[in-house]
C-alpha positions as CSV (number, residue, x, y, z in Angstrom):
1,X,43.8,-60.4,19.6
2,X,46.1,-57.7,18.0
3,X,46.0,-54.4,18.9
4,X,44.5,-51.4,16.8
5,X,46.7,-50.1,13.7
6,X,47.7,-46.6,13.7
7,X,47.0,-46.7,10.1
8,X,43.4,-48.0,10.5
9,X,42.0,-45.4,13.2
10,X,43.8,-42.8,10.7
11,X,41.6,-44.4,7.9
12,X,38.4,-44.5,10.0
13,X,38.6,-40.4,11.2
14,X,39.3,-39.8,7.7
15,X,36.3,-42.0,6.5
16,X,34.3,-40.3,9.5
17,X,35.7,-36.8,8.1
18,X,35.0,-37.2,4.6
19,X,30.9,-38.9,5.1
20,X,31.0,-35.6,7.7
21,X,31.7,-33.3,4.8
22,X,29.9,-35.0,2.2
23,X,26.7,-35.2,4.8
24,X,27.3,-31.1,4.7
25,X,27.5,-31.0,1.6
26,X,24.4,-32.6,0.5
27,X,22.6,-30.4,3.2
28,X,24.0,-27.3,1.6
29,X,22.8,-28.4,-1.9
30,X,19.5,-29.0,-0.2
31,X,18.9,-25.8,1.3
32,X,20.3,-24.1,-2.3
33,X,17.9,-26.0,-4.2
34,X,15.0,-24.8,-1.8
35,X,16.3,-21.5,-1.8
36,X,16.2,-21.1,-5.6
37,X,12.8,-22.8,-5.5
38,X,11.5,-20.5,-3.4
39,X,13.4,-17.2,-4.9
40,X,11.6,-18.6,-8.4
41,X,7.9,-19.0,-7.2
42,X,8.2,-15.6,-5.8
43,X,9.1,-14.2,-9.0
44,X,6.1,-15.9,-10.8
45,X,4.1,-14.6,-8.0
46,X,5.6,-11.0,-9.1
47,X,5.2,-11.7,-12.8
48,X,1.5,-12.8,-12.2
49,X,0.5,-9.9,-9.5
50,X,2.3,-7.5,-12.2
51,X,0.0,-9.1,-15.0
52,X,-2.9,-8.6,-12.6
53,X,-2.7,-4.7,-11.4
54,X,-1.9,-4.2,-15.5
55,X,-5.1,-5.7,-16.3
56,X,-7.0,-3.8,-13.8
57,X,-5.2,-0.2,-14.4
58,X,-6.0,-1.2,-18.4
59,X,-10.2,-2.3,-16.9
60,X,-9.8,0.9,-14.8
61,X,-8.6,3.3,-17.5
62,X,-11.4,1.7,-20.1
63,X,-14.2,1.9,-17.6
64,X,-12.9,6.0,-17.0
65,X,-12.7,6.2,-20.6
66,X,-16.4,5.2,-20.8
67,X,-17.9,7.0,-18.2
68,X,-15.9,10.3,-19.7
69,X,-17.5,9.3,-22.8
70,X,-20.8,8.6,-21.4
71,X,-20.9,12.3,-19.2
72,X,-18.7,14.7,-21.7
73,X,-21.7,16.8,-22.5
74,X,-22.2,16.9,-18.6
75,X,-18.7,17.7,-17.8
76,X,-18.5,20.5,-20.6
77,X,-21.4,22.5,-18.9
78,X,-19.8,22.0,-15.6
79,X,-16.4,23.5,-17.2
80,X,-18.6,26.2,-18.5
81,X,-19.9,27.5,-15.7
82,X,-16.5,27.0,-13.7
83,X,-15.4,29.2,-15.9
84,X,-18.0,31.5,-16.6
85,X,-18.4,31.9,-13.1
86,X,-14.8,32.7,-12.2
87,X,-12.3,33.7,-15.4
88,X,-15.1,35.2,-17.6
89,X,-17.3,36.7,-15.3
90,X,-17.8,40.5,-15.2
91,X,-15.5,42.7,-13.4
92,X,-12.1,42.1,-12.4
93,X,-12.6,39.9,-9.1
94,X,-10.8,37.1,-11.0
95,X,-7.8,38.8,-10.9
96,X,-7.9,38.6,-6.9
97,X,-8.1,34.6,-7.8
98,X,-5.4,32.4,-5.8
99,X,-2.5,31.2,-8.1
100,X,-3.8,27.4,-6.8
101,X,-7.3,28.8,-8.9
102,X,-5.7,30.3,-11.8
103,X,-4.0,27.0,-12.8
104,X,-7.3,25.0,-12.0
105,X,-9.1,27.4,-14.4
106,X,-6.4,26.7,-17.1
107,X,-6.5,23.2,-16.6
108,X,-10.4,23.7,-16.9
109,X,-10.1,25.7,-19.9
110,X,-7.6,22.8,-21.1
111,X,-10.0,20.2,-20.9
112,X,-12.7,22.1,-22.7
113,X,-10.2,23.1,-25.5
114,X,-10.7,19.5,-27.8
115,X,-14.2,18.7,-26.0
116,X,-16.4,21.7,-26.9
117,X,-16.0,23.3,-30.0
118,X,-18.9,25.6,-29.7
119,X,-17.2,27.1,-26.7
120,X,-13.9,27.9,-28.6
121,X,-14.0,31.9,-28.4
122,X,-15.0,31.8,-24.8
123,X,-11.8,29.3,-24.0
124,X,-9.5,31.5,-26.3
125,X,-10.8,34.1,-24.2
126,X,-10.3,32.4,-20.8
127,X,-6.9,31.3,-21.2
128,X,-5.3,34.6,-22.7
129,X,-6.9,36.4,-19.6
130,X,-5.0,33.6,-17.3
131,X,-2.0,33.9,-19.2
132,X,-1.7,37.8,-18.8
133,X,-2.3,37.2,-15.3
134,X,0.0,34.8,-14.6
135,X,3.0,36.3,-16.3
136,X,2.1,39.8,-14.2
137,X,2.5,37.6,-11.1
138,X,5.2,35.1,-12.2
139,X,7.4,36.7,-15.2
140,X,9.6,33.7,-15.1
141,X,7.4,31.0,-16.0
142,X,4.8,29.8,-18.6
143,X,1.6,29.2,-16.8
144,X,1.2,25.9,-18.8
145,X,4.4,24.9,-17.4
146,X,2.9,25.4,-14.2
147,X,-0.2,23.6,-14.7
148,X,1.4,20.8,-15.7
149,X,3.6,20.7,-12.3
């Protein structure tokens, strides 16, 4: 019969070139589409595992709430004696106290401040004895300052 036409094995490795592109093309779009599937349940797995550890920091922060509640007179007299024991006891072996120990008993003193309003002098006392020796020690800063650090 007749012999091949240039023209039609130009037209058949275009055809072949053109189903070849298309073919990557439609695997490309494929792989995209899982791609921003996948990218989008991972962010609703991060939305949702945010939503989770805010609910349980809100339970956990309730539940301390409560139990602070529920032991406040318990923790006062602890505070108390803390301070009794250390800041406000007799002599002047406090003074010898560790600059770690002199911003725990402020904190201490802190927390009893708008707990314990029968201990008000004693705290007033406390904290203007840490104060003094704080500044003696560190001039440049606040001890509250400090304590906060």
């Amino acid at each position: 019969m007749a012999q091949t036409d240039p023209e039609d094995g130009f037209d058949q490795i275009m055809v072949q070139s053109w189903n070849s592109v298309a073919q990557q093309l439609r695997t490309l779009h494929n792989e995209l589409s899982g791609d921003r599937a996948r990218r989008r349940e991972r962010a609703e797995r991060a939305v949702q595992n945010e939503r989770y550890e805010q609910t349980r920091r809100q339970q956990q922060s309730i539940r301390l709430e409560q139990w602070e509640m529920d032991n406040r007179e318990r923790l006062n007299k602890g505070f108390e004696s803390t301070l009794n024991a250390t800041v406000l006891a007799d002599g002047d072996g406090w003074r010898k106290m560790r600059d770690s120990s002199l911003l725990q008993g402020w904190m201490v003193a802190d927390q009893l401040e708008g707990n314990d309003p029968g201990y008000r002098r004693q705290i007033i006392e406390a904290k203007a004895r840490l104060k003094d020796e704080w500044s003696k020690r560190h001039p440049e800063t606040h001890i509250d300052a400090a304590a906060d650090q």
